[in-house]
C-alpha positions as CSV (number, residue, x, y, z in Angstrom):
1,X,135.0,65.1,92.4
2,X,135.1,62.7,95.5
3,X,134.3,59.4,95.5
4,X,131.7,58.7,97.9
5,X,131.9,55.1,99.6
6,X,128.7,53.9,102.0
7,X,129.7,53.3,105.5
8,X,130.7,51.3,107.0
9,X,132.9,49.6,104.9
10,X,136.6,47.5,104.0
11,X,139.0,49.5,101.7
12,X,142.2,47.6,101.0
13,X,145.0,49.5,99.2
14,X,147.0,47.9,96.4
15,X,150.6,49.2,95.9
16,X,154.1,49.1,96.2
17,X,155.8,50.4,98.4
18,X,156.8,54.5,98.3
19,X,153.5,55.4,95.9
20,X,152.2,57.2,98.5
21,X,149.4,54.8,100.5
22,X,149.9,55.8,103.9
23,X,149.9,59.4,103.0
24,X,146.6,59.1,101.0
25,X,145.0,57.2,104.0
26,X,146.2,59.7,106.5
27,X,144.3,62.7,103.7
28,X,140.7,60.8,103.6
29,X,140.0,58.4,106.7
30,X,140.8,59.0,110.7
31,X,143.8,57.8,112.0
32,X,141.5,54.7,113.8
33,X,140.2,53.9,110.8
34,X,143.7,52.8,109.1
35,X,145.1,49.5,109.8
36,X,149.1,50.0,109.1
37,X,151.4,47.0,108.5
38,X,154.1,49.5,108.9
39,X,152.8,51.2,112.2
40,X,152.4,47.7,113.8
41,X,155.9,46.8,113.3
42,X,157.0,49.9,114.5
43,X,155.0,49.4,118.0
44,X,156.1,45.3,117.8
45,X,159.9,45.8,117.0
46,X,162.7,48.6,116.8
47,X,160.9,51.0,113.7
48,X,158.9,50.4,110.7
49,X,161.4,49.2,109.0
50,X,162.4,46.0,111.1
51,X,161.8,43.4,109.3
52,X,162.3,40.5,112.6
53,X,159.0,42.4,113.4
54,X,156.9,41.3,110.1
55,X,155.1,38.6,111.2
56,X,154.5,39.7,114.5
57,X,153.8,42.7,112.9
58,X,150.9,40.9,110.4
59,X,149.5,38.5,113.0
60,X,148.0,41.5,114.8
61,X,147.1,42.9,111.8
62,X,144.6,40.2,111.0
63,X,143.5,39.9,114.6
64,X,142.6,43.7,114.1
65,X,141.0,43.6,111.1
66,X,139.1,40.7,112.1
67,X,137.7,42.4,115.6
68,X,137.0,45.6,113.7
69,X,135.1,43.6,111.0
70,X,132.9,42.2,113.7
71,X,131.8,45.4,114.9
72,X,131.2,46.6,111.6
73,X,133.7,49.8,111.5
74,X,135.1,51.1,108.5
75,X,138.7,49.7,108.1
76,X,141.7,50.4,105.5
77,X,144.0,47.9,105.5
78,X,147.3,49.7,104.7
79,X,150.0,47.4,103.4
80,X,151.2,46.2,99.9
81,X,147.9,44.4,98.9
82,X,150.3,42.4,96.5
83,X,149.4,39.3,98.1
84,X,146.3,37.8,96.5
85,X,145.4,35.3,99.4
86,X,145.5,38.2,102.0
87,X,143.3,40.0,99.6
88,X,140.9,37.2,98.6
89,X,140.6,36.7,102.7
90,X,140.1,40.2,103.1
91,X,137.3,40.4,100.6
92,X,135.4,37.1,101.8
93,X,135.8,38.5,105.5
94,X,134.1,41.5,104.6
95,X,131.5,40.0,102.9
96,X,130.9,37.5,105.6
97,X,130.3,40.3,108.3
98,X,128.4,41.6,105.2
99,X,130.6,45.3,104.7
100,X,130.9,46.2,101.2
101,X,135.0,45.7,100.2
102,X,136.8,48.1,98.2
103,X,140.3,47.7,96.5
104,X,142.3,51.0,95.9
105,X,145.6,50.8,93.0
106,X,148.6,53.1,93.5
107,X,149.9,52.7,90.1
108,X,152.5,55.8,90.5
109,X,155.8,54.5,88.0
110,X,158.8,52.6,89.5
111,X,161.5,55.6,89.2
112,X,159.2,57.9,90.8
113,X,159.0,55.4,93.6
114,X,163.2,54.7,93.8
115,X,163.1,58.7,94.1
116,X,161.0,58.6,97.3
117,X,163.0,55.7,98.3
118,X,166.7,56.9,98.4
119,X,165.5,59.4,99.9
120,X,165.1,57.3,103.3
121,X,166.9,57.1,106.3
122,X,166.4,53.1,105.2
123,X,165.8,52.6,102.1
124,X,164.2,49.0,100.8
125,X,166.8,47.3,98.9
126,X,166.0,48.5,95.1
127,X,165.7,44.2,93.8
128,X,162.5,44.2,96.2
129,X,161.2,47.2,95.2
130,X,161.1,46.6,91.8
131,X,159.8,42.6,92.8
132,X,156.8,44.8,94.2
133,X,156.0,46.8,90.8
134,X,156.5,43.1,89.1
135,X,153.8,42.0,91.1
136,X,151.7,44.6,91.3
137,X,151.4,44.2,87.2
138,X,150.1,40.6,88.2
139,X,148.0,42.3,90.8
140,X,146.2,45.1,89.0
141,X,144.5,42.0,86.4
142,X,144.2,40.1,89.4
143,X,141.5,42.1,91.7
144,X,139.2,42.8,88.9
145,X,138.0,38.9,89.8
146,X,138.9,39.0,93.3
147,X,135.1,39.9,94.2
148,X,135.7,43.2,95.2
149,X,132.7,45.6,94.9
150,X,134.5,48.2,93.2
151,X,138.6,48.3,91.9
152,X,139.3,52.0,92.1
153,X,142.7,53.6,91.2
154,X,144.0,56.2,94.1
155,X,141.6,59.8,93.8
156,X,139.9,61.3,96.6
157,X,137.7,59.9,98.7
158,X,135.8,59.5,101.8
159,X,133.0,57.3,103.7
160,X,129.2,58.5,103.9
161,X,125.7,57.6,105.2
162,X,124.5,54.7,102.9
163,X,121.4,57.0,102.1
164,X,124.2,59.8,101.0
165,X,126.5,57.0,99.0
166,X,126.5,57.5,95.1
167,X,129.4,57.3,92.8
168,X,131.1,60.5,91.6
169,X,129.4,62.5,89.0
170,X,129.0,66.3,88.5
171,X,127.3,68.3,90.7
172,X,123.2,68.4,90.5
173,X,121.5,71.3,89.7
174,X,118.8,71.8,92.6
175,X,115.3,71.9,91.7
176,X,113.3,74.6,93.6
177,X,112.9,73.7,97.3
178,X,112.0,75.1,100.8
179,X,113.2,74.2,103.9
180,X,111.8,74.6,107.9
181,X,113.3,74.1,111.1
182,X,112.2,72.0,113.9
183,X,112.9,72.4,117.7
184,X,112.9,68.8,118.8
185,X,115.0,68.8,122.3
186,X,115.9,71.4,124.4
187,X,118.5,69.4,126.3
188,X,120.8,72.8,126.4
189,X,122.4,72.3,130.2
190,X,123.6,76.0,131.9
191,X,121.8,77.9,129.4
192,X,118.7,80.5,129.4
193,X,116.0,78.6,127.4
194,X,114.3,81.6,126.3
195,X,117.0,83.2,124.9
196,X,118.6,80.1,123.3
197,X,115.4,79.6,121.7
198,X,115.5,83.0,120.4
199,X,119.0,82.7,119.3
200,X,118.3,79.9,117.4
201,X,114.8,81.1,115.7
202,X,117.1,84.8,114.7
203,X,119.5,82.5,113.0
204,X,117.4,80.1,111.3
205,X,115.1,83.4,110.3
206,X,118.6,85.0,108.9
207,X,119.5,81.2,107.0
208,X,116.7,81.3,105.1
209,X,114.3,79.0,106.8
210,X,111.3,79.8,105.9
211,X,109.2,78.1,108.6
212,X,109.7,77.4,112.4
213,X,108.0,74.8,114.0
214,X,108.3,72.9,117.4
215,X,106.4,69.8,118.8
216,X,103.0,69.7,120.6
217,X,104.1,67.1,123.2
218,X,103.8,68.5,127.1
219,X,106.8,65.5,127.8
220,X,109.5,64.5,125.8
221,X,108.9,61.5,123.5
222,X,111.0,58.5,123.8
223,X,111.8,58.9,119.7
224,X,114.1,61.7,121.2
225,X,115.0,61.7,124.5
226,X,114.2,60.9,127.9
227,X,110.5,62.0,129.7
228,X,112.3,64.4,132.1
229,X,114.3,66.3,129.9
230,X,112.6,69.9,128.9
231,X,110.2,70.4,126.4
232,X,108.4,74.2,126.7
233,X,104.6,73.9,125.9
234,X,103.9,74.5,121.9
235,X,101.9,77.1,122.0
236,X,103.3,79.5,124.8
237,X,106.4,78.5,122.7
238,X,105.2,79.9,119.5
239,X,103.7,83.1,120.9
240,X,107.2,83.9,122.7
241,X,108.8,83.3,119.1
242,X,106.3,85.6,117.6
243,X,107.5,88.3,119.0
244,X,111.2,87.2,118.6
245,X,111.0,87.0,114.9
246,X,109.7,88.9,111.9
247,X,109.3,86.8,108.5
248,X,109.5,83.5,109.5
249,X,106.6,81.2,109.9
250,X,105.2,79.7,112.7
251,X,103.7,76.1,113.6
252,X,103.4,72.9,115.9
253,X,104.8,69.7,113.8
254,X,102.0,68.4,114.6
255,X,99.1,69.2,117.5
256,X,97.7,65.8,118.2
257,X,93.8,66.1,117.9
258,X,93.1,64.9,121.1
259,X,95.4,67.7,123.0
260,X,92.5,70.6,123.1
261,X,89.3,71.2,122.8
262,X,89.2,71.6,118.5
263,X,87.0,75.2,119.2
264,X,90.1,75.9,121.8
265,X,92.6,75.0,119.8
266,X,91.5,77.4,116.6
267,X,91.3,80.1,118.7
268,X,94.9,79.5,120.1
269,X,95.4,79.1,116.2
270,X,93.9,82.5,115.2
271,X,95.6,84.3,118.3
272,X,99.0,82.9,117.0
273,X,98.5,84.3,113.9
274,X,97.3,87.9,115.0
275,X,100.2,88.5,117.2
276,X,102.9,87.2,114.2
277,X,101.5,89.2,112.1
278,X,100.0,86.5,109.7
279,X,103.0,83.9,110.0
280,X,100.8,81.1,111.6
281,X,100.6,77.1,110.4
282,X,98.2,75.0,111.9
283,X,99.8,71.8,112.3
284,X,97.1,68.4,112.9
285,X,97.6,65.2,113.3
286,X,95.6,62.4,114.8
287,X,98.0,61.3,118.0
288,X,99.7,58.2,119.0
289,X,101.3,59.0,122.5
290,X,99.0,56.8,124.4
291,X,101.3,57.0,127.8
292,X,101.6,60.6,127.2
293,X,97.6,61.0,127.0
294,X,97.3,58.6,130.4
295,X,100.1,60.9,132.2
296,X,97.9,64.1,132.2
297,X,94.8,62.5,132.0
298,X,93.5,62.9,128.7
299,X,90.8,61.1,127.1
300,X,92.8,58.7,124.2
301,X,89.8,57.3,122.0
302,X,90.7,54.5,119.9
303,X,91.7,55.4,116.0
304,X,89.0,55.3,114.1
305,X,87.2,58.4,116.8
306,X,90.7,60.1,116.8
307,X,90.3,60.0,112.3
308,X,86.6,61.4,113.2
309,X,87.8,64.2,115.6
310,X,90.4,65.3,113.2
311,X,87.6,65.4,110.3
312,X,85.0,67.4,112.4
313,X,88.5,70.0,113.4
314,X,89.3,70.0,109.5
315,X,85.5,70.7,108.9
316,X,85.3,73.3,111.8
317,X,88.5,75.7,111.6
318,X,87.5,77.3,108.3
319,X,84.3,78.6,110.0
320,X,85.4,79.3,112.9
321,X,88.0,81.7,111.2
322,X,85.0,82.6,108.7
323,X,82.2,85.1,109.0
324,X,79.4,85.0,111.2
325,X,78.9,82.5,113.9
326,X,77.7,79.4,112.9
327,X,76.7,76.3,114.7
328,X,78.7,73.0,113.8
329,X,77.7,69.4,114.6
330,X,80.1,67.0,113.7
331,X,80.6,62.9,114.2
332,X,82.5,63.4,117.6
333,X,82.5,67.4,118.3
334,X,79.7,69.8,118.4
335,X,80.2,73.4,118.8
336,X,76.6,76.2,119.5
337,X,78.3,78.9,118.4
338,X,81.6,79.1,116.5
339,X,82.9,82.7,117.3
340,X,86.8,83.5,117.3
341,X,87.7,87.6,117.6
342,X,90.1,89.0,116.6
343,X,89.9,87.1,112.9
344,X,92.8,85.4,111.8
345,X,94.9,87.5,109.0
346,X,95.3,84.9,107.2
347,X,92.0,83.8,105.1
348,X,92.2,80.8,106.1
349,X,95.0,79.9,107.7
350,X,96.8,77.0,106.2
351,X,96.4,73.4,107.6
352,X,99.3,70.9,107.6
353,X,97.9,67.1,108.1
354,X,101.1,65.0,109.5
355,X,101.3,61.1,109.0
356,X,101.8,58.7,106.2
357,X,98.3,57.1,106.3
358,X,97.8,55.7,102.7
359,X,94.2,55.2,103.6
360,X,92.8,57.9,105.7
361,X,95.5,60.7,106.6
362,X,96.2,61.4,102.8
363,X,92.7,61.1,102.1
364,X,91.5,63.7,104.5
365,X,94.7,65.7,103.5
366,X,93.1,65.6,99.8
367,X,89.6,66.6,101.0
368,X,90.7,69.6,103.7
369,X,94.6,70.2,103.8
370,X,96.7,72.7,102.4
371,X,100.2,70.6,103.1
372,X,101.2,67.0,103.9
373,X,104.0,66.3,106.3
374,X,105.4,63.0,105.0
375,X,108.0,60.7,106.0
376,X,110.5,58.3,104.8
377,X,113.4,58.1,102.0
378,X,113.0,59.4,98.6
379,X,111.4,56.3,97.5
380,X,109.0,56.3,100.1
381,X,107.8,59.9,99.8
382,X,107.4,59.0,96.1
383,X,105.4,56.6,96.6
384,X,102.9,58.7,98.9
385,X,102.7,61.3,96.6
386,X,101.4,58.7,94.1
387,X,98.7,57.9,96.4
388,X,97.9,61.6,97.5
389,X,97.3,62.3,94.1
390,X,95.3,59.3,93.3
391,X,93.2,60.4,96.6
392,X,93.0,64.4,94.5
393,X,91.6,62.7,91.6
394,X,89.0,61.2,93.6
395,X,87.8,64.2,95.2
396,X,88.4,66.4,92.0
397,X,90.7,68.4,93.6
398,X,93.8,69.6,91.6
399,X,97.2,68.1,93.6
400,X,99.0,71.4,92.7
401,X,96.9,73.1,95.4
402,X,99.0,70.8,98.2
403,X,102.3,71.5,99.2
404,X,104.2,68.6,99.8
405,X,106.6,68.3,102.7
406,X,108.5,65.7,104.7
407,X,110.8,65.7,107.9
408,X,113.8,64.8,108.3
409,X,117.1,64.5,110.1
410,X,120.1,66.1,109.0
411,X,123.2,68.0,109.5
412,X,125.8,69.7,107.5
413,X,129.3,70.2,107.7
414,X,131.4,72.8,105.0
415,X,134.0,69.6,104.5
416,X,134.4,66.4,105.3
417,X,137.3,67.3,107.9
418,X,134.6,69.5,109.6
419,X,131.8,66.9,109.6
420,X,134.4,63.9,110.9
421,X,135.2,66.6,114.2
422,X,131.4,67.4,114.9
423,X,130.2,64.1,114.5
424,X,133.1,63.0,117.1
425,X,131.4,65.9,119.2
426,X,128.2,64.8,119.0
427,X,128.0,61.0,118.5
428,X,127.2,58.5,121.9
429,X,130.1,57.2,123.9
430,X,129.5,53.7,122.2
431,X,128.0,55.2,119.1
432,X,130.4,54.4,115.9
433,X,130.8,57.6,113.7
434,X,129.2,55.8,110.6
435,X,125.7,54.9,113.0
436,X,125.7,58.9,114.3
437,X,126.1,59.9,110.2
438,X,123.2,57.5,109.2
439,X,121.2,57.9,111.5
440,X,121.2,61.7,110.8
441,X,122.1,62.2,107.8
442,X,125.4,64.2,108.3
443,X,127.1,65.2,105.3
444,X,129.1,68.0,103.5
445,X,127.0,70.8,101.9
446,X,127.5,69.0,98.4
447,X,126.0,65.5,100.4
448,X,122.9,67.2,101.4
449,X,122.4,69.6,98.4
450,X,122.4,66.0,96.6
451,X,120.0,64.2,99.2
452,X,117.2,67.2,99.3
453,X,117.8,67.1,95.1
454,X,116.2,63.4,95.4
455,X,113.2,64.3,97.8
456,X,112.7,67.4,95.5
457,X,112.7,65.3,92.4
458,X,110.3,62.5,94.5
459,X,107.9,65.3,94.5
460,X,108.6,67.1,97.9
461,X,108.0,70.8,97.5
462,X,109.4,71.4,101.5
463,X,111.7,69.5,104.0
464,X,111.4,70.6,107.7
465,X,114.6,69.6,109.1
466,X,115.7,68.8,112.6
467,X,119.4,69.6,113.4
468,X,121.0,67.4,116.1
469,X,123.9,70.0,116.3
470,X,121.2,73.3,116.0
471,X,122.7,74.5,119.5
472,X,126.2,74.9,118.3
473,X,127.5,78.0,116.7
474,X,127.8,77.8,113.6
475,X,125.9,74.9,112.9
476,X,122.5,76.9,111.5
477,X,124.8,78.8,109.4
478,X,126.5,76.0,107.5
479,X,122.9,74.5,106.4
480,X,122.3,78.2,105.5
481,X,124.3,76.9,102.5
482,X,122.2,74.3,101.7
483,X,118.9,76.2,101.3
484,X,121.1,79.1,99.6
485,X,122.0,76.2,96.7
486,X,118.0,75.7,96.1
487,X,117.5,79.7,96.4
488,X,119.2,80.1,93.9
489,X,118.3,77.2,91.5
C-alpha cells in the first residue's frame, strides 16, 4: 500500500547517510519538490562532497525552505535530519505557514550503509558515519515529541488532494454506483466541434457512462471560463448527440426554468427523446445567471416566482407527455391546450431537479422528481440526503423511488507518475500542482475508486463527472477504470 499524505505539505527525512534518502525522494516526489543539502553544495562548491561548501550549502537551504513554505508548496527537506534544532525549526515553520509536517526514518543497518559507502568515488570517513547511526538512535526516540504530525519509517509514498488524503489501508470494496459525463467547456482551439463532441460522447458511451449531459447556458459561465469562449446551444447539442450515440443517455445539467417557454420546453423534451430512441433526461432547475438572463433579454423574476415556475413545469410535463389534451392553470404559467405529438417513449420521461435547496428544491424534488443533482463533499451530500428524506416522509412518498446524484470534478490517472505529467499539462502557469489536484480532484484510479466509495456510502446512487482533461486521448479511457471497479462490485 501507499501512504497517502494531503497536499501540500513538509516531509523531512531522518537518516544517515547511504540509507538511501535521496533515492527514495527521487521514486515519490518531483525533482522541485526535494530540497537537497547535497545538491546545494554541489552547485555552491566543487561536488557534493565538499565540505568548505556546507554552510553555504545549508544557509540556502533554509532560505529555500523558508520561501517555498510561504507559498505553501510541498517541500522534502533532504539531508540527515539528525539535528533536532533543524528539525524542531522545520516542524514549527510548517506549522506556522500552517502545512502539515511529516518526518520519514531510514533505519537501514550500519554495515549495509559502509557497503554503499566504499563503494564511493569519496567515501565519508567510516568514524562519522557510524557518529550518524549513533545519533540517529538518539533521533528515532526523539521526533516522536518533536510535534510532527506523523513519524513514518521509509515505504512508499506520495502527496494527494486533502479530500483524497487517508492513511494506508486495504483496498475498499465499491458499493454499486453509476456515473455520467458532463460537457462543460469546449475551449478545444484548431479542432472540428462537432466531431470532437462526437468523439468524446463514442468514448464515454464505450467507458461505461451511462448518461451524457451538457449545460443549458447560451454563454459560458464565469464558474468555468470566460463569456466568449464556445458553448453550442443544449438542445441542438443533444439532438446532434442523438444521432451520434446508441445507449447512452441524454440530458441538460440543468435547463434553468426561465430559458423557455415550460409548454416549449417539454416539447423539445419529448422530441429529444423520440429521436434517441428513449434515452432523454429532463434536467430543471430554477436559474441564477442573472447577467446571462439581461444579455439576451430574458425576463429574470425574482426567486420565489422562478420556485413557482418550476412547480407549474413539474406539475405540467407529465400531462403534456400524457393522454389527451388537457388545459393547465398554474401559479405563474397557463397553458389552453397541452398537446405534444409524437409522445415521448418514455412514460414519463424522468425529471432531474438540480440545486441543494434544503427548503424548497428538495422539497419539490420529494413531491415531483425522479433524481436530485446534489453538490458538495461526502459530508455534505449526506446531509441532504437526510433532509430529502425527511421531505419523502412528509409527502408519503417512499425515498427509494429517487435516485440520488451529485457532480463533481475529477480526473484520473493509471499511476501517480501519470497523474504528476497531466496535471503539469493541464495546471495554470501560476497554478501549484497541489491547487490544480484539489481543486479537481485528480487522483490515481485507486484515489477515485476510494472517493466515489464515500459519496456512494453518503447515499449517492450517481456522480456526473466533469473531466478537465476529457479532450485528451486517453483520458475518458483511464476513468473507464473507475466505473469498471463499481461494475463490477
Amino acid at each position: 500500500m501507499v501512504l497517502k499524505l494531503p497536499a501540500p505539505c513538509v516531509v523531512v527525512l531522518v537518516g544517515p547517510s547511504r540509507t538511501g534518502k535521496t533515492t527514495w525522494a527521487s521514486e515519490h516526489f518531483a525533482a522541485n519538490e526535494v530540497v537537497s543539502s547535497d545538491a546545494l553544495r554541489a552547485m555552491v562548491g566543487i561536488d557534493e562532497d565538499d565540505q568548505t561548501a556546507s554552510a553555504a550549502a545549508f544557509g540556502l537551504l533554509e532560505q529555500i525552505v523558508t520561501e517555498r513554505l510561504s507559498r505553501h508548496l510541498t517541500t522534502v527537506i533532504d539531508t540527515t535530519g539528525l539535528n533536532p534544532a533543524a528539525r524542531e525549526r522545520w516542524v514549527e515553520a510548517a506549522h506556522t505557514a500552517d502545512l502539515p509536517v511529516y518526518a520519514v526514518l531510514f533505519t537501514s543497518g550500519l554495515a549495509e550503509a559502509e557497503q554503499l559507502n566504499d563503494k564511493r568515488p569519496r567515501p565519508i570517513p567510516k568514524a562519522v558515519l557510524r557518529k550518524q547511526f549513533s545519533n540517529m538512535k538518539k533521533a528515532m526516540d526523539e521526533v516522536a515529541h518533536e510535534g510532527f504530525d506523523g513519524v513514518y519509517e521509509e515505504q512508499p509514498m506520495r502527496t494527494v488532494t486533502t479530500s483524497l488524503a487517508a492513511p494506508a489501508q486495504e483496498p475498499v470494496q465499491p458499493a454499486g454506483h453509476t456515473f455520467g459525463l458532463l460537457l462543460s467547456r469546449f475551449n478545444w482551439s484548431g479542432t472540428d466541434l462537432g466531431a470532437t463532441i462526437s468523439s468524446i460522447a463514442s468514448r464515454a458511451e464505450d467507458a461505461g457512462f451511462t448518461d451524457l449531459w451538457v449545460m443549458d447556458h447560451f454563454r459560458q459561465i464565469q464558474q468555468v471560463g470566460r463569456p466568449w469562449e464556445d458553448i453550442p446551444e443544449a438542445y441542438t447539442a443533444l439532438s446532434y448527440l442523438a444521432g451520434r450515440t446508441s445507449r447512452i443517455r441524454l440530458g441538460a445539467l440543468v435547463s434553468g426554468i426561465t430559458h423557455r417557454n415550460p409548454a416549449v420546453l417539454g416539447k423539445m423534451m419529448a422530441t429529444l427523446d423520440v429521436l434517441s430512441g428513449g434515452r432523454a433526461i429532463c434536467g430543471l432547475g430554477a436559474a441564477w445567471d442573472e447577467k446571462e438572463h439581461e444579455a439576451y433579454g430574458i425576463e429574470f423574476p425574482d426567486l420565489g416566482d422562478r420556485y413557482d415556475l418550476l412547480e407549474d413545469t413539474l406539475q405540467m410535463l407529465p400531462l403534456l407527455w400524457g393522454k389527451g389534451t388537457p388545459a393547465f392553470t398554474g401559479k405563474t404559467f397557463s397553458a389552453a391546450e397541452l398537446i405534444s405529438y409524437p409522445r415521448p417513449i418514455q412514460d414519463p420521461i424522468p425529471i432531474m431537479v438540480g440545486g441543494s435547496g434544503e427548503r424548497k428544491t428538495l422539497r419539490l424534488v420529494a413531491e415531483y422528481a425522479d433524481a436530485a443533482n446534489l453538490f458538495g463533499d461526502p459530508a455534505t451530500i449526506q446531509q441532504k440526503v437526510e433532509v430529502l428524506r425527511h421531505h419523502c416522509a412528509d409527502v408519503n412518498r417512499d425515498p427509494e423511488e429517487i435516485t440520488v446524484t451529485h457532480l463533481i470534478t475529477a480526473m484520473a490517472a493509471p499511476d501517480s507518475e501519470a497523474l504528476r505529467e497531466r496535471i503539469g499539462v493541464l495546471r495554470g502557469r501560476n497554478q501549484t500542482a497541489e491547487q490544480f489536484a484539489s481543486r479537481n480532484k485528480a487522483g490515481t484510479v485507486d484515489d477515485l475508486v476510494e472517493l466515489f466509495s464515500a459519496y456512494s456510502a453518503a447515499g449517492a446512487d450517481h456522480s456526473i463527472v466533469v473531466l478537465p482533461d476529457v479532450a485528451f486521448e486517453g483520458s475518458i479511457e483511464t476513468f473507464a477504470d473507475v466505473i469498471a471497479a463499481f461494475a463490477s462490485s
